[in-house]
Rosetta silent file (secondary structure, phi, psi, omega in degrees, C-alpha in Angstrom):
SEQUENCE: XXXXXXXXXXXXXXXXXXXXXXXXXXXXXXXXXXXXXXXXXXXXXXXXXXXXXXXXXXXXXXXXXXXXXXXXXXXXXXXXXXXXXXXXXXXXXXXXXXXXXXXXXXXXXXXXXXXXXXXXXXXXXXXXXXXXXXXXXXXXXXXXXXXXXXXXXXXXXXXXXXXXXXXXXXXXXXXXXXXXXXX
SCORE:     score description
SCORE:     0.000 S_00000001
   1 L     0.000  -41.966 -179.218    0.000    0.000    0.000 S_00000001
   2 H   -48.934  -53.393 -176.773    2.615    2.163    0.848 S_00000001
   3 H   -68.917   -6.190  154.994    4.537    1.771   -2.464 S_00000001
   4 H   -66.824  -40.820 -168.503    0.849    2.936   -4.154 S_00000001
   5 H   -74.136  -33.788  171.582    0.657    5.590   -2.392 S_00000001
   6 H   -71.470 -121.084 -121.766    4.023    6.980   -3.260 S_00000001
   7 H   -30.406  -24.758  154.345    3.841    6.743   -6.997 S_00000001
   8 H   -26.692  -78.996 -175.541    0.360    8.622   -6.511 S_00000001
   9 H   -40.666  -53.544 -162.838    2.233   11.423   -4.677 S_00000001
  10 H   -59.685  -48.189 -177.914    5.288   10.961   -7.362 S_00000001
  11 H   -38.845  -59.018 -139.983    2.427   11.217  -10.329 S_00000001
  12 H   -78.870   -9.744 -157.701    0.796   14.201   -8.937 S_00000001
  13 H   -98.876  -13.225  171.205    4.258   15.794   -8.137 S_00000001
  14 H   -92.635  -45.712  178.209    4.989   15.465  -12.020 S_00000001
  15 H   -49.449  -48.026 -169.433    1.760   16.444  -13.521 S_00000001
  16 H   -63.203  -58.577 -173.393    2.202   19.983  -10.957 S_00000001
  17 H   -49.274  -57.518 -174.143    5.968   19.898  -11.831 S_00000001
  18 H   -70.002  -50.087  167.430    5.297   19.578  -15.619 S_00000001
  19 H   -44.395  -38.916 -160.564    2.420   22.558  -15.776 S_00000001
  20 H   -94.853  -64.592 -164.279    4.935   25.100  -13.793 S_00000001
  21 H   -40.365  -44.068 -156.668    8.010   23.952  -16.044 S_00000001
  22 L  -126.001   30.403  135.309    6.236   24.679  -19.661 S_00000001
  23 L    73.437   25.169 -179.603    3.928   27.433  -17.896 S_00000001
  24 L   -71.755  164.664  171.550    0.778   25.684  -19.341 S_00000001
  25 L   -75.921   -7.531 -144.215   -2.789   26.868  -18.507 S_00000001
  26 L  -138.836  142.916 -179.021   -4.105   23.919  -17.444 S_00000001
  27 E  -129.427  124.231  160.935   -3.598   21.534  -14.326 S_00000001
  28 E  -119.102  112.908  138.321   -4.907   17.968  -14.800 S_00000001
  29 L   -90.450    3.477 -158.395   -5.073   15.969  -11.480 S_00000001
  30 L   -49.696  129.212  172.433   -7.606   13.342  -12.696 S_00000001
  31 L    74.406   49.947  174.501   -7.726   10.010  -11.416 S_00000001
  32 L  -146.823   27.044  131.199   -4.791   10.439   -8.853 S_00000001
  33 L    77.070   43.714 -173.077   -6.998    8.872   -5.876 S_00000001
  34 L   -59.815  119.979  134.679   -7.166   12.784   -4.568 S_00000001
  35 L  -100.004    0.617  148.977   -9.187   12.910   -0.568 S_00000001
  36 L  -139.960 -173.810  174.639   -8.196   17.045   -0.385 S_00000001
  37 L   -97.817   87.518  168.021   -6.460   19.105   -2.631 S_00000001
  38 L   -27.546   92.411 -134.492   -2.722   19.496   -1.601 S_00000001
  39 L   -60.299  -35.789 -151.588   -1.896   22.033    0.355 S_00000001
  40 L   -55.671  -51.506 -175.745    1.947   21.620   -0.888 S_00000001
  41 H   -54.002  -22.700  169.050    0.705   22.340   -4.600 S_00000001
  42 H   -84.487   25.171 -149.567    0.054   25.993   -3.851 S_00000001
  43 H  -126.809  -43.343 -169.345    3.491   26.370   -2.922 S_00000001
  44 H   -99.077  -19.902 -175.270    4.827   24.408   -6.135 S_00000001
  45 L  -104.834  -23.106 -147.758    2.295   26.238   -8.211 S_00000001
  46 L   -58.701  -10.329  166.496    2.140   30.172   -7.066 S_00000001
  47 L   -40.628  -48.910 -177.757    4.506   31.337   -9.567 S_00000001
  48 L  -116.678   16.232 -174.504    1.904   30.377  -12.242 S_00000001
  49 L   -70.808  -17.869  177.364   -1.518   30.234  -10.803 S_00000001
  50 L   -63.210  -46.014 -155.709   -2.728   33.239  -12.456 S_00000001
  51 L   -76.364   15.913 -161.017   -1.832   31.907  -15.421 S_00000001
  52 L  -110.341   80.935 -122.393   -3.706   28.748  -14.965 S_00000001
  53 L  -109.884  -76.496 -157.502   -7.706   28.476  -16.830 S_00000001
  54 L   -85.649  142.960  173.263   -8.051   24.687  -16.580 S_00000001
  55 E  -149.078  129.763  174.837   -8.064   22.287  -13.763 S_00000001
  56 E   -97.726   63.902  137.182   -9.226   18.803  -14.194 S_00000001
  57 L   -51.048   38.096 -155.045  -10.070   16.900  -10.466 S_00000001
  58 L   -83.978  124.795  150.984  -11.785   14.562  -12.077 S_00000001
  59 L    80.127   23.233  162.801  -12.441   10.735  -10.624 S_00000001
  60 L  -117.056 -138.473 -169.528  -10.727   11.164   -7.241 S_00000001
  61 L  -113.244   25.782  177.453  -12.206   11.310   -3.500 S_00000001
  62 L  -100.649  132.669 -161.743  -12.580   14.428   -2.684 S_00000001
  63 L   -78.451  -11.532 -165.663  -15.224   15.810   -0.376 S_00000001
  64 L  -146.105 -174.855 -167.478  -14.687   19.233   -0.376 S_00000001
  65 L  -145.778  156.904 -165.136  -13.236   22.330   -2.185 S_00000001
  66 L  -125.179 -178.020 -163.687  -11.624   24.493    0.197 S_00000001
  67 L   -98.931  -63.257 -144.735  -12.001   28.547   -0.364 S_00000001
  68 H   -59.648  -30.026 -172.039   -8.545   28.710   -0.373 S_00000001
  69 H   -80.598   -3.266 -171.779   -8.093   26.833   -3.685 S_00000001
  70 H   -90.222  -66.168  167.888  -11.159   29.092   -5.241 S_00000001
  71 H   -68.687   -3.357  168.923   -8.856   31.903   -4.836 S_00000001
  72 H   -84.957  -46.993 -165.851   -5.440   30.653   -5.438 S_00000001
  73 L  -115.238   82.814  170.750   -6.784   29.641   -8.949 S_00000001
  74 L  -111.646   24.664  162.067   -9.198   33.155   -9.599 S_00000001
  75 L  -122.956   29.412  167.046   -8.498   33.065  -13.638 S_00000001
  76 L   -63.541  135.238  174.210  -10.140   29.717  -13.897 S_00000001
  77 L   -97.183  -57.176  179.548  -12.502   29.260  -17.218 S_00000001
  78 E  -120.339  157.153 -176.358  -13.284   25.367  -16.607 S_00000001
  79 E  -149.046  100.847  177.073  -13.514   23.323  -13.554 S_00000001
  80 E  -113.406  124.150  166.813  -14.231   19.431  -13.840 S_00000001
  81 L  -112.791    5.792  171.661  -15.207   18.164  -10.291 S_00000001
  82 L   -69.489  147.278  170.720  -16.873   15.026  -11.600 S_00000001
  83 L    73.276   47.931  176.785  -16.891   11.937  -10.040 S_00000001
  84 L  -137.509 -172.949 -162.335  -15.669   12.840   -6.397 S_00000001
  85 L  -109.921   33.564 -167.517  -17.718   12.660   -3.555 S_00000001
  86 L   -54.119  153.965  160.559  -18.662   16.931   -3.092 S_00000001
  87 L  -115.147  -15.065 -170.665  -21.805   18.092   -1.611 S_00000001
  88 L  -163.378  149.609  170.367  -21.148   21.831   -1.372 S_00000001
  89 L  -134.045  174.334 -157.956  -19.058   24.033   -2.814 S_00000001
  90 L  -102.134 -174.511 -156.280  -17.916   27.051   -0.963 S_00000001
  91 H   -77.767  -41.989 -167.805  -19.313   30.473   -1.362 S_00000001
  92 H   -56.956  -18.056 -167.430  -15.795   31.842   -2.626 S_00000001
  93 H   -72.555    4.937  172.698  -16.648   30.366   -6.376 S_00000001
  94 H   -63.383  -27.511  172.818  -18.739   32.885   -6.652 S_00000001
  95 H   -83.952   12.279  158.129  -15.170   34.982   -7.322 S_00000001
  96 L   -51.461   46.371 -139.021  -14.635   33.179  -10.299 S_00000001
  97 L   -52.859  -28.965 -143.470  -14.932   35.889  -12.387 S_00000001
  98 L  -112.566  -17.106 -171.335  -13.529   34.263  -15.835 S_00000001
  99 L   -67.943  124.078 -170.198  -15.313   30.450  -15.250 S_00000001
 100 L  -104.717  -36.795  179.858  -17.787   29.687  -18.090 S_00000001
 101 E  -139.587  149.038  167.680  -17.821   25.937  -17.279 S_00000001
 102 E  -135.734  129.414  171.940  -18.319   23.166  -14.191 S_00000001
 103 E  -110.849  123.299 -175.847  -18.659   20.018  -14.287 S_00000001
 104 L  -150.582   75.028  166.873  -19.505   18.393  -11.311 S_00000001
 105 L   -93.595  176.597 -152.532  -21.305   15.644  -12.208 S_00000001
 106 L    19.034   70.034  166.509  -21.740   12.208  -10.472 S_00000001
 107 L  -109.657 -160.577 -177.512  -20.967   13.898   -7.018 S_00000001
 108 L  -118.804   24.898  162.339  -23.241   13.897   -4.133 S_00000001
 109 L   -14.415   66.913  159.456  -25.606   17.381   -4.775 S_00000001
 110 L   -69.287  -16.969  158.826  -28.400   16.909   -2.879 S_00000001
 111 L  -146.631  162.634  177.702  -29.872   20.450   -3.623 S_00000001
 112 L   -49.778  161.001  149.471  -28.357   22.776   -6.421 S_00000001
 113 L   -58.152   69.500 -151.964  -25.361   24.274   -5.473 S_00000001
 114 L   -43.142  -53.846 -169.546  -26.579   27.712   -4.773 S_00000001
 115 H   -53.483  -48.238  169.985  -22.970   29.880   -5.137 S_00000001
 116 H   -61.846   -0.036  179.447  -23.288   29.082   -8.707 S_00000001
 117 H   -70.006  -47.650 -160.034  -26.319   30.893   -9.228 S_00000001
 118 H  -101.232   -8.815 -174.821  -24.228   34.003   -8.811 S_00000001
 119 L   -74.724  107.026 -163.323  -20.916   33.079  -10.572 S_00000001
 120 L   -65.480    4.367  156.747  -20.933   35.951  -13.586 S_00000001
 121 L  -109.011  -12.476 -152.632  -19.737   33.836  -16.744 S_00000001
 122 L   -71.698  134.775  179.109  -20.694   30.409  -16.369 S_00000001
 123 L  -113.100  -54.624 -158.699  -22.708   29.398  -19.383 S_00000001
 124 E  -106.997  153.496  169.833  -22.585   25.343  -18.831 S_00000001
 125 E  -125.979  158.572  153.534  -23.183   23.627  -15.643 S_00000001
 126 E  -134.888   93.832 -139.419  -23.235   20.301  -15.759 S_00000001
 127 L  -126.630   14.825 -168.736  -24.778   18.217  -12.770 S_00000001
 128 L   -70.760  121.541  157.637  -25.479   15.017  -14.230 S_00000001
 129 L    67.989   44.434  165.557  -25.891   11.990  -11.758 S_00000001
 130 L   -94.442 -159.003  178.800  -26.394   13.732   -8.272 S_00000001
 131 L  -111.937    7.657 -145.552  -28.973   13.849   -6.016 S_00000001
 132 L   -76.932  110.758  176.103  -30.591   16.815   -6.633 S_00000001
 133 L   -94.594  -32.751  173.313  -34.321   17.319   -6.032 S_00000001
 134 L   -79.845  140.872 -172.198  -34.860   21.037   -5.610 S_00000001
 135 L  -149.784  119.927  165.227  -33.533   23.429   -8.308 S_00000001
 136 L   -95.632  106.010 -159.180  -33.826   27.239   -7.757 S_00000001
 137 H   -35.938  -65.471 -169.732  -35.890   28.377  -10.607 S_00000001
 138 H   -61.817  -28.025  150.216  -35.971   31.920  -10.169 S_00000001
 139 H   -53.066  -60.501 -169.559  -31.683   32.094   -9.862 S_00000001
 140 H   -48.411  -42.363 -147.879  -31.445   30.063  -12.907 S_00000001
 141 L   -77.089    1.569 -177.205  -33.631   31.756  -14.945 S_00000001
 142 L  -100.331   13.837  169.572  -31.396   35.473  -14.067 S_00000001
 143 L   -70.589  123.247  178.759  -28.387   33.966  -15.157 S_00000001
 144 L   -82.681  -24.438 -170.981  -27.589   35.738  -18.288 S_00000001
 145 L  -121.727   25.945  158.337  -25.086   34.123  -19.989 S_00000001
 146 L   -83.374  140.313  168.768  -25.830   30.661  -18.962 S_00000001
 147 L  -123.076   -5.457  174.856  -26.549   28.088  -21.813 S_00000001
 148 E  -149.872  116.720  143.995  -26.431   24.704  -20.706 S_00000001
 149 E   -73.958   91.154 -166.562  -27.728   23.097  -17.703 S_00000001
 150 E   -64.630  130.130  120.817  -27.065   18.931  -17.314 S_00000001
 151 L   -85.480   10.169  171.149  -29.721   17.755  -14.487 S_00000001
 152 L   -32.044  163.487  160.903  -29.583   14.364  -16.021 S_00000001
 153 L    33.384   39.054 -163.452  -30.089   11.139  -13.644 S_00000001
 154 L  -118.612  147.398  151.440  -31.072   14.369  -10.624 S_00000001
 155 L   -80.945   51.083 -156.566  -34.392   13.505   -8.649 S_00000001
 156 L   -74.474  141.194  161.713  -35.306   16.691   -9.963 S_00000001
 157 L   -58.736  155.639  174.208  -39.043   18.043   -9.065 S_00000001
 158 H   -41.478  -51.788 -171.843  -42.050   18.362  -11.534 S_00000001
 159 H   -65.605  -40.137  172.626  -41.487   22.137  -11.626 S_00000001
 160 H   -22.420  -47.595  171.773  -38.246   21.739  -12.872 S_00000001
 161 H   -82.762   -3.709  150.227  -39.589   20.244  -16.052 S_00000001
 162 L   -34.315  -55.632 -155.629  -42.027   23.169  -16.036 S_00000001
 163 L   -78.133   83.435 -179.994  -38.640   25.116  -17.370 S_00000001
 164 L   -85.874  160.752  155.374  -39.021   25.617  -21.117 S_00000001
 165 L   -59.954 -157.458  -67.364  -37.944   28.402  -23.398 S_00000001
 166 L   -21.110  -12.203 -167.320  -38.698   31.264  -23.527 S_00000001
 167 L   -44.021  -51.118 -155.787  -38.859   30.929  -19.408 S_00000001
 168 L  -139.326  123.310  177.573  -35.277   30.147  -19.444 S_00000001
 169 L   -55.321    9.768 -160.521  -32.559   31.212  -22.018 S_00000001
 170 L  -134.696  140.468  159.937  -30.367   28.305  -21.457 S_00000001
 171 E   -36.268  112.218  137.611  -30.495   24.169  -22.912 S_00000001
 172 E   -80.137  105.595 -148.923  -31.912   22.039  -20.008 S_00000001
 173 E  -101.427  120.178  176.418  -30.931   18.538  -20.100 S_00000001
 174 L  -138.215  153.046  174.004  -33.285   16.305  -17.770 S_00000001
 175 L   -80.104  172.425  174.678  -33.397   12.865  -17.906 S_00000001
 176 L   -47.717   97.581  161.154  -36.717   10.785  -19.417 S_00000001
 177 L     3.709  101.589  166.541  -39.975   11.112  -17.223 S_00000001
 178 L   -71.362  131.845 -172.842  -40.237    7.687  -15.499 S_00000001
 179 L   -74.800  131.860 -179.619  -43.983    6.440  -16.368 S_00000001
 180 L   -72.241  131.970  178.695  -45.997    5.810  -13.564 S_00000001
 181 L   -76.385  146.595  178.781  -46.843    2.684  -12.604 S_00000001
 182 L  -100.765   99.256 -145.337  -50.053    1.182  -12.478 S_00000001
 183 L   -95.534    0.000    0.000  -50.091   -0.682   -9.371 S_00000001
């Protein structure tokens, strides 16, 4: 177990390592069996975090997003959170100024994620294979520059499928009605 756990740490210390050497925009941790976000990496990164749009945390364990990492990384465009085990996200993403897209599907959403309501670029959300039953209509529908909402596989309410154009400027992706049975 041990020797897994190093070559995690050595992966993740080359993926961080390779982004600061050739300055790229983009941080992919995906899939590197993540439960926080390494404190170490702002340390190893701050030279180039401005400079940094994409970050992929895709397919590891983590439960939370910490403020601090919303604001170490404030020129973020995209954010893939899928497939960890979040529930909340904190209030700071709301400072995203520049983020157009999040994906933070198959997490563990049990109501929308509220902060996003207010985050001023995002045009896609994606939210695909939560928990979500509640959706706040009346947020959604003042987002201006959103254009695609995923609510796929969400235990989304009736009004939710209520939300057609013209109500709401943006795609809404819901999964298939289930037909009721006749029991």
């Amino acid at each position: 177990m041990h020797k897994r756990m190093g070559e995690a740490v050595a992966r993740v210390a080359r993926k961080v390592n390779d982004t600061v050497e050739n300055k790229k925009d983009s941080l992919d941790l995906a899939n590197c069996k993540l439960m926080t976000f390494p404190v170490g990496i702002y340390k190893a990164m701050r030279s180039v975090t401005e400079g940094i749009h994409r970050i992929s945390l895709a397919n590891n364990e983590l439960k939370s997003i910490t403020s601090r990492f919303v604001t170490t990384f404030s020129q973020l465009t995209e954010l893939n959170l899928a497939g960890n085990y979040l529930h909340r996200l904190p209030e700071e993403i709301t400072s995203l100024l520049h983020l157009r897209a999040i994906d933070l599907s198959r997490n563990r959403f049990r109501r929308f994620p509220e902060p996003l309501a207010t985050a001023p670029a995002l045009e896609t959300i994606d939210l695909e294979e939560n928990e979500i039953a509640e959706v706040p209509t009346d947020k959604l529908a003042s987002m201006a520059l959103l254009r695609s909402l995923n609510l796929r596989a969400n235990p989304v309410g009736p009004e939710v499928r209520l939300l057609v154009r013209p109500l709401v400027p943006f795609d809404l992706l819901l999964s298939p009605e289930e037909p009721i049975s006749k029991a």
